[in-house]
LOFI-574256 format. One record per residue: residue in one letter; y, x, z of N, C-alpha, C in turn. Coordinates in pm, whole numbers, plus 50000, padded with zeros to 5 digits. Each point is the difference from the previous one (the first is absolute). Layout:
BEGIN
AYXZYXZYXZ/...
//
This chain:
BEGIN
X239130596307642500044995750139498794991150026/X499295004650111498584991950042500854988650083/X499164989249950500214983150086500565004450114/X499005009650080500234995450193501615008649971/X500235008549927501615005650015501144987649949/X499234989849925501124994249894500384988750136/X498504995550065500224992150087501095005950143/X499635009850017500925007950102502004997149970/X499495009049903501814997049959500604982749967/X498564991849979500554984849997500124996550150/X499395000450107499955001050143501255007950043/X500215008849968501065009150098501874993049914/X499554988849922501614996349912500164982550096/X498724996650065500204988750054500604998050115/X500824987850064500834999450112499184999750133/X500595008550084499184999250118498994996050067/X500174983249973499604987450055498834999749927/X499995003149903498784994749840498895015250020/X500815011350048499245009950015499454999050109/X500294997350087499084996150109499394991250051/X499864985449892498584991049986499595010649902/X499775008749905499405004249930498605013050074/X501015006750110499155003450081499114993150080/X500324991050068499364992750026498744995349947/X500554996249914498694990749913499055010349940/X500335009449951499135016149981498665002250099/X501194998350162498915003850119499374993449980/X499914987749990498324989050002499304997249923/X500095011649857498765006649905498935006350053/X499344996149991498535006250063499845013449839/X499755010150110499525010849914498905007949999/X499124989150089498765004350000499145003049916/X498895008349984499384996449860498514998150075/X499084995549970499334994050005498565015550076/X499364998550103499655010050009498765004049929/X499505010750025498915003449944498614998150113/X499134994049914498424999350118499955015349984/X498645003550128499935015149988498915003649866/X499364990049944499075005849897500985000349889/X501314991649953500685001649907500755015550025/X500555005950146500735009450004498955013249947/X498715000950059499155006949982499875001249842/X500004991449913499495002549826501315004949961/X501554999150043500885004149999499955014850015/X499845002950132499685012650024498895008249899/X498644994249994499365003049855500665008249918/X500994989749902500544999349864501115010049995/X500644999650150500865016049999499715012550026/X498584999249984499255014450002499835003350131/X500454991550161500035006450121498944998350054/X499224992550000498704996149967499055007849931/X498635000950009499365003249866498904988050020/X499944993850097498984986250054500134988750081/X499654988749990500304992450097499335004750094/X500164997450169499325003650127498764988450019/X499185002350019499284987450059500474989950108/X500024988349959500334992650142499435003250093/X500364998650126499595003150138498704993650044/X499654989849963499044991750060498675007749886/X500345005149891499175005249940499425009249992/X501005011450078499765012350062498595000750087/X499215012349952498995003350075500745005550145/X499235000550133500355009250105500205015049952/X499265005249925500175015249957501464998350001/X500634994349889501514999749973501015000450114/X499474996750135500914992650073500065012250109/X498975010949986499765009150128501415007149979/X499955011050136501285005949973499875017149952/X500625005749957500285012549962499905011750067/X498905010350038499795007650089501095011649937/X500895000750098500515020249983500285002150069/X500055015149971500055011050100501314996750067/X499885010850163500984999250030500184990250095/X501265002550077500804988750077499854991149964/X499844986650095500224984449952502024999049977/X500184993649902501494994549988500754994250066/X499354991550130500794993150128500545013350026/X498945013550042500505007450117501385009949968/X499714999949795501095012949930501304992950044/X500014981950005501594996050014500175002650130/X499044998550115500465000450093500595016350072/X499585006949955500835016049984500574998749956/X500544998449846500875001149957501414991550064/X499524989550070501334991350064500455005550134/X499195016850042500755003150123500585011249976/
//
């Protein structure tokens, strides 16, 4: 039997009253964990293979990087706007 079960069945044998400061006092555990900066999420991403590079920061970026993507075809405003009639 894992703890959080041993603790369960010690919780679910207590009297009403005791079980419900117990909830209580539970709720005002912070279960936050601490977040990630975006260069820590990024080496993360790295190390799980989803990645194969970090991106350059933005401010480091040449303009080349920043132009936009010529293709063929319809612009994408106009395909949703057909498609939504």
């Amino acid at each position: 039997m894992t703890t959080v079960e041993r603790l369960y069945q010690e919780a679910k044998a207590l009297p009403l009253d005791d079980l419900r400061r117990l909830i209580e006092m539970l709720s005002q555990v912070e279960l936050s964990e601490p977040a990630m900066t975006e260069e820590e999420f990024q080496i993360h991403l790295m190390n799980e293979g989803i990645i194969s590079e970090l991106p350059k920061p933005l401010a480091e970026r040449e303009e080349e990087d920043l132009r936009p993507i010529q293709v063929k075809g319809q612009p994408l405003s106009e395909m949703i706007i057909e498609e939504r009639r």
